[in-house]
One Martini backbone bead per residue (centre of mass of N, CA, C, O) as a GRO file, in nm:
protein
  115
    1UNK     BB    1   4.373  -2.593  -0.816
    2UNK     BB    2   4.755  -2.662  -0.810
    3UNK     BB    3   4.955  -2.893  -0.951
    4UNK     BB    4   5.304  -2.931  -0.943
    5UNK     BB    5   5.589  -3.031  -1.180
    6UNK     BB    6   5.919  -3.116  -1.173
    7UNK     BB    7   6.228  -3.075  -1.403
    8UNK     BB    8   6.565  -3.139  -1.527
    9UNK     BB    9   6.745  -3.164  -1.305
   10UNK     BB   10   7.114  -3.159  -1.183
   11UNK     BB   11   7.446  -3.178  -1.363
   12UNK     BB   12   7.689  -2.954  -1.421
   13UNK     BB   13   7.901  -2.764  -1.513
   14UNK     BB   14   8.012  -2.480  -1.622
   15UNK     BB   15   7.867  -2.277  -1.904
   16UNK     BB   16   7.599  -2.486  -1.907
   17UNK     BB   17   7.300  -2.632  -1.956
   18UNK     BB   18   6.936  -2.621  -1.875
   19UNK     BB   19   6.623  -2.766  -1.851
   20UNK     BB   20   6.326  -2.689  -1.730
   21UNK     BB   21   5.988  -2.846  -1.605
   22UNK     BB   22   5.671  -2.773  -1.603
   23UNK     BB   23   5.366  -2.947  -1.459
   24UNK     BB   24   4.991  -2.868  -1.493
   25UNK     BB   25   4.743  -2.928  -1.314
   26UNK     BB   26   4.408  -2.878  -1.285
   27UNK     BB   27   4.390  -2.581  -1.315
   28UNK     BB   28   4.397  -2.332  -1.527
   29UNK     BB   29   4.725  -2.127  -1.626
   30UNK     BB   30   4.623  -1.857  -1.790
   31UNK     BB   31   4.560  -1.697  -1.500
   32UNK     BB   32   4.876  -1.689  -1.414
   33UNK     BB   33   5.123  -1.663  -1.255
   34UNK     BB   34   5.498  -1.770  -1.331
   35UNK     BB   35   5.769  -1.854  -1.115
   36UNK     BB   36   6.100  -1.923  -1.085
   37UNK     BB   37   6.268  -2.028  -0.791
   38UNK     BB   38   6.547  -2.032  -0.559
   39UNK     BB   39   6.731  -2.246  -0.327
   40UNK     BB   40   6.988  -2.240  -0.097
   41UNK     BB   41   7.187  -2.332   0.128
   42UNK     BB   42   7.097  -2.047   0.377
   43UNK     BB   43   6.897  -1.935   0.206
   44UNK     BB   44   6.653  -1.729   0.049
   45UNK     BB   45   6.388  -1.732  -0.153
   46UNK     BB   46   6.398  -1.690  -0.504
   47UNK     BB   47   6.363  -1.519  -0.769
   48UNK     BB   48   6.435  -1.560  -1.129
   49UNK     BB   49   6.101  -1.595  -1.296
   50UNK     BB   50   5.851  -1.438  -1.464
   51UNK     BB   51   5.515  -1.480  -1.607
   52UNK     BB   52   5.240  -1.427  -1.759
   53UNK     BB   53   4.969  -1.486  -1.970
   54UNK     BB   54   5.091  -1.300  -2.209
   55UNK     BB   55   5.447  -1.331  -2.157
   56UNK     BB   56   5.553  -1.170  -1.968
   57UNK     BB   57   5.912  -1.101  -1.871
   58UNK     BB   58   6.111  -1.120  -1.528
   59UNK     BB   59   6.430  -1.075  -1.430
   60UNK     BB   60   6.704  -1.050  -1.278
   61UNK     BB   61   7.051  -0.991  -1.290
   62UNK     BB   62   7.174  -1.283  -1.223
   63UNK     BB   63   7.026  -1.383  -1.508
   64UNK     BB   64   7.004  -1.188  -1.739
   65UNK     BB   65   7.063  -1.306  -2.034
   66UNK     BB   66   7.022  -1.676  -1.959
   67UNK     BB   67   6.748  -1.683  -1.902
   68UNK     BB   68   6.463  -1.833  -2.035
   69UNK     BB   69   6.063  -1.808  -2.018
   70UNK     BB   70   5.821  -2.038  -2.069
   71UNK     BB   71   5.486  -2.049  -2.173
   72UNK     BB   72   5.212  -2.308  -2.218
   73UNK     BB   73   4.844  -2.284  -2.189
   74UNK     BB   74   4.752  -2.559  -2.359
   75UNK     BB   75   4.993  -2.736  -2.170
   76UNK     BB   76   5.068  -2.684  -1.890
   77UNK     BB   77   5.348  -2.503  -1.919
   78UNK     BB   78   5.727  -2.459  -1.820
   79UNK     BB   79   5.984  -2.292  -1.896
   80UNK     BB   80   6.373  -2.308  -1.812
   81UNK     BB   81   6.630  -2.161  -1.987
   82UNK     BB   82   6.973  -2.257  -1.886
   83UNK     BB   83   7.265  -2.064  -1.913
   84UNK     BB   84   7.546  -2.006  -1.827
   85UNK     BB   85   7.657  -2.164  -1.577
   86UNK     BB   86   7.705  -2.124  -1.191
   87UNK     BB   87   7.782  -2.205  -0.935
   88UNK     BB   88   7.552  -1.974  -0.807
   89UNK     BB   89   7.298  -2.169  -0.907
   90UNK     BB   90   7.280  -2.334  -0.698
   91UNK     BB   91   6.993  -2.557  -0.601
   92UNK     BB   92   6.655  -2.503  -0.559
   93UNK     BB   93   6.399  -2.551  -0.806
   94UNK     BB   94   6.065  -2.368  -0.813
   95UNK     BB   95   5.730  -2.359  -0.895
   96UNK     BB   96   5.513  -2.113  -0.949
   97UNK     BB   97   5.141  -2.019  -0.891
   98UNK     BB   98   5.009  -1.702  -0.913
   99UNK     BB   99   4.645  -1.552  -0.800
  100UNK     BB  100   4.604  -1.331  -0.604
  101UNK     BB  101   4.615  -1.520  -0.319
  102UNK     BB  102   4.708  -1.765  -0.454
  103UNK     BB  103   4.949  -2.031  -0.390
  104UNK     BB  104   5.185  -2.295  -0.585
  105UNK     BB  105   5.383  -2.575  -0.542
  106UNK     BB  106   5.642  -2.730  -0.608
  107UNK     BB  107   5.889  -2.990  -0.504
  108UNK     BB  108   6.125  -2.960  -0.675
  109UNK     BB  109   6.484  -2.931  -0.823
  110UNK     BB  110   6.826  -3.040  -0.860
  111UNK     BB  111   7.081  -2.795  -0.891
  112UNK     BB  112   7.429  -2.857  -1.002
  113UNK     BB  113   7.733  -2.659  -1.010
  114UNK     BB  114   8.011  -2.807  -1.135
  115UNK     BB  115   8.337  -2.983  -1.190
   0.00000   0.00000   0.00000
């Protein structure tokens, strides 16, 4: 099993950046999928990044360019360096580690971009 805990989250401007991160216990994530998704209220959660063991990344077009994920798989941990932020960038963003069948999360951290 893997238990993540996110961190990072806040209020920011519009504009300005935040750096999420994510701190993983149990077995070890160097052959997981790692991904952060982000829930608004009354919307469907979605993927924002997700990385390899291996570093490869993949992002959305909402985000691509803004957005960049990386993770150490020696300190068991992944982060998300987000710039230029939207107002529609607000949710709740959730790690996850993603495996075979199993997938695990964190209990979310809030984004909330406003002036």
């Amino acid at each position: 099993q893997v238990q993540l805990v996110e961190s990072g989250g806040g209020l920011v401007q519009p504009g300005g950046s935040l750096r999420l991160s994510c701190v993983a216990s149990g077995n070890s994530i160097s052959n997981y999928v790692m991904g952060w998704y982000r829930q608004a209220p009354g919307k469907l959660r979605e993927l924002v990044a997700s990385i390899t063991g291996g570093g490869s990344t993949n992002y959305p077009d909402s985000v691509r360019g803004r957005f960049i994920m990386t993770r150490d798989n020696a300190k068991g941990t992944v982060a998300l360096q987000m710039n230029s932020l939207k107002p529609e960038d607000t949710a709740v963003y959730y790690c996850n580690a993603k495996r075979s069948v199993w997938a695990y999360w964190g209990q979310g951290t809030q984004v909330t971009v406003s002036s």
